[in-house]
C-alpha positions, 0 to 999 in steps of 0.5 A: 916522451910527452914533449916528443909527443907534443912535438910530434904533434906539433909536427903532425899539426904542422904537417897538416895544411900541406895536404890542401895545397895538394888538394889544391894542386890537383884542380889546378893540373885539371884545369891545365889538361882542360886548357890544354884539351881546350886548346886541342879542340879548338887547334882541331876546330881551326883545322877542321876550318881551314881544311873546309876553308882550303876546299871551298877556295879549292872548289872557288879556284876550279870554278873559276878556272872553268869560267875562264875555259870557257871562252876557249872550248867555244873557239875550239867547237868553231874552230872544228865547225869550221874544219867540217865545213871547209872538208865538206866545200873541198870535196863537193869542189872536188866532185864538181871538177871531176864531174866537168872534166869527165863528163861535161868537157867536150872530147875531141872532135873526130874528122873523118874523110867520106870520100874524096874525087881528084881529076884533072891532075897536071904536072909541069916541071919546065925549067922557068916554073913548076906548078900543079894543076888539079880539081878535087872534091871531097867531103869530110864527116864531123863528129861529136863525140860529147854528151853534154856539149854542142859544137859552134863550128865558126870557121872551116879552112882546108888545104892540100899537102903533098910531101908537106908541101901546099898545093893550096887551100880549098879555093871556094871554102866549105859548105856550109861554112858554119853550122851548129852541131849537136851531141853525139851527133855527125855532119858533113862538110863538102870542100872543093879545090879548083887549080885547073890554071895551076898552082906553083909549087916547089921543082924538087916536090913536082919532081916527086909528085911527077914521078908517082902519076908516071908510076899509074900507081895510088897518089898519098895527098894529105888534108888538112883541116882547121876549125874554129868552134865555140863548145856550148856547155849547160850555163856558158860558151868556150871557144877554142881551136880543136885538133883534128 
């Protein structure tokens, strides 16, 4: 009983010192769970870095990105200045044309006969010639329409037809043969046509002509009249050949 005492003792006393490698085992694991919150904090720090260091190169890349737009909305703000001020030529060219066609170019020229005197009229239709003797004076009134042009008339020739057929031109031309016309004002041309010796004609168009002075009836004659004028605008001059 004794010696199972003792060695229970023994045992006891032997079992003893393996409570302090417990008690030593302890701060070991206390120390690993600090390494290891350590370790945590700092993999947190490293994160929390990285994600602060992943937003400034974030905000570096944007930033950059900026300065290098840049460049491109200055050309895209004078491409638009640009387009404004081509869209604001264009139509004051616009307005400009519409303005000289409607309003400043020259209307036609209106022509009209004042009165008109035939005498002497001959007819001889003989077998070797045929020809017309006549005098006719006759005045014409010109008119220019235009408000803002005036009329250079450099040249006036007349001629007389009958069944498209010359009985010859104004023999001693126009008076005035040229004059200068103001707007929206009127002249008067006078033309004389002196074929008292006779002018040949056609047979077939005296035969015609011969026939209405036998009738006693109204002669249809046609004048026509070319002009050669130069139009007077405010800053320049354009010559032309009207129709009348």
């Amino acid at each position: 009983m004794g010696q199972g005492g003792s060695g229970a003792g023994q045992h006891g006393s032997q079992g003893s010192p393996a409570a302090p490698r417990r008690a030593a085992g302890a701060p070991e694991l206390a120390q690993g769970r600090s390494a290891t919150a350590s370790s945590g904090a700092s993999s947190d720090a490293a994160a929390s870095s990285s994600s602060s260091s992943s937003s400034s190169c974030c905000c570096c890349v944007h930033h950059v990105r900026r300065q290098q737009g840049q460049p491109a909305d200055v050309l895209q703000a004078y491409n638009c200045y640009f387009l404004i001020c081509l869209l604001l030529f264009l139509g004051g060219l616009v307005e400009v044309l519409s303005w000289i066609l409607f309003f400043c170019w020259p209307h036609k020229i209106h022509a009209t006969l004042a009165s008109a005197t035939l005498s002497n009229l001959t007819v001889s239709n003989a077998s070797t010639a045929a020809e017309v003797s006549y005098n006719l004076a006759a005045t014409l009134r010109l008119y220019n329409p235009s408000s803002d042009v005036s009329i250079y008339y450099d040249t006036i020739s007349a001629e007389l037809r009958f069944r498209d057929a010359v009985l010859g031109p104004a023999a001693k031309g126009t008076s005035p043969a040229e004059f200068y016309q103001r707007r929206k004002t009127t002249d008067h041309v006078k033309l004389e046509f002196d074929y008292g010796r006779g002018v040949a004609v056609p047979s077939d168009v005296v035969g015609e002509l011969e026939t209405e002075v036998k009738s006693g009836g109204a002669i249809n004659m046609e004048l026509y009249v070319h002009l050669r004028v130069r139009y007077k605008f405010e800053l320049f001059k354009m010559r032309e050949k009207p129709e009348l």
